[in-house]
C-alpha positions as CSV (number, residue, x, y, z in Angstrom):
1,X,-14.3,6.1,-1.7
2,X,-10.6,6.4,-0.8
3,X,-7.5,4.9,-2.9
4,X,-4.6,4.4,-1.4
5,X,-1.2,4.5,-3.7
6,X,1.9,2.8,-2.5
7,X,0.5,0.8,0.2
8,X,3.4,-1.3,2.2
9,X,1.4,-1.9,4.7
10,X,-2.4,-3.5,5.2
11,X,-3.8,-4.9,8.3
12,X,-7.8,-4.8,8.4
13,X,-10.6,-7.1,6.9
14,X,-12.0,-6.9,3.5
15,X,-15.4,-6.1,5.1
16,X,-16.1,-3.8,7.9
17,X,-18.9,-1.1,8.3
18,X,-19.4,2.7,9.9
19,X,-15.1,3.5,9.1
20,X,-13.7,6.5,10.5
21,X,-10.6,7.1,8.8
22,X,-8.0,9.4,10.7
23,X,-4.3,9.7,11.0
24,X,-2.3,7.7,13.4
25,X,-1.6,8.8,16.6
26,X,2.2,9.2,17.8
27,X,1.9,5.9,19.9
28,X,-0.3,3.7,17.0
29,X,2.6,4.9,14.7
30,X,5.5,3.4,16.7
31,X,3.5,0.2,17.3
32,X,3.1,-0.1,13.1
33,X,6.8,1.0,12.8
34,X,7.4,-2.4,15.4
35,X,5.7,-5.1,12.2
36,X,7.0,-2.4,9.4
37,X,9.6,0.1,8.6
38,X,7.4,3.0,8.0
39,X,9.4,5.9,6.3
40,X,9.0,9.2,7.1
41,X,6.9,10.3,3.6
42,X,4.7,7.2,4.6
43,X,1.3,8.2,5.7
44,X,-0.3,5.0,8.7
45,X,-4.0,5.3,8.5
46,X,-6.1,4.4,11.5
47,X,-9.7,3.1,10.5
48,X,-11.9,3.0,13.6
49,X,-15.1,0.5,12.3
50,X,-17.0,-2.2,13.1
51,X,-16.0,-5.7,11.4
52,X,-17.8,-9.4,11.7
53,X,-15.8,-10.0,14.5
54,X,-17.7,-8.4,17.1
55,X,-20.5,-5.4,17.8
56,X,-17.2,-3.2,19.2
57,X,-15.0,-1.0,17.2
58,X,-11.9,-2.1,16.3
59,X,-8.6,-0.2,15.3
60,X,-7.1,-1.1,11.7
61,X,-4.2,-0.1,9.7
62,X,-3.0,0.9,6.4
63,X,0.9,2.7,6.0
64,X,0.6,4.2,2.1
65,X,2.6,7.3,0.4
66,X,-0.8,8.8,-0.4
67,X,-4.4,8.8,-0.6
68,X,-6.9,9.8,-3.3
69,X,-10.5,10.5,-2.3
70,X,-13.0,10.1,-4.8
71,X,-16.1,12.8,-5.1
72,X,-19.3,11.8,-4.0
73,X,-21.7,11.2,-6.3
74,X,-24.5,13.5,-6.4
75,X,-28.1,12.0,-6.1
């Protein structure tokens, strides 16, 4: 699980499955910057994964200050 602090920013659904979470590329970053002023201690998360709107993968966003991830619980 990942919490993310400080979020100005939040464009994906509320459910969406097989997430790869990554940083923003140069160009994804500008595009954000377009909807959002994104400072330049802000982080912009790209999240590759599949929603209920369709079998492709989509590209969504989140611009936060940080990002905890959570241990995984051992079996």
């Amino acid at each position: 699980m990942v919490s993310f602090h400080g979020v100005c920013y939040l464009a994906c659904p509320t459910e969406f499955s097989h997430p790869t979470f990554r940083l923003a590329s140069a160009a994804e970053r500008l595009s954000v910057s377009a909807l959002v002023a994104v400072d330049e201690d802000e982080t912009v998360v790209a999240i590759d994964a599949n929603s209920s709107a369709g079998m492709d993968s989509l590209t969504f966003f989140i611009v936060a200050t940080s990002a905890t991830l959570a241990p995984v619980p051992q079996d």
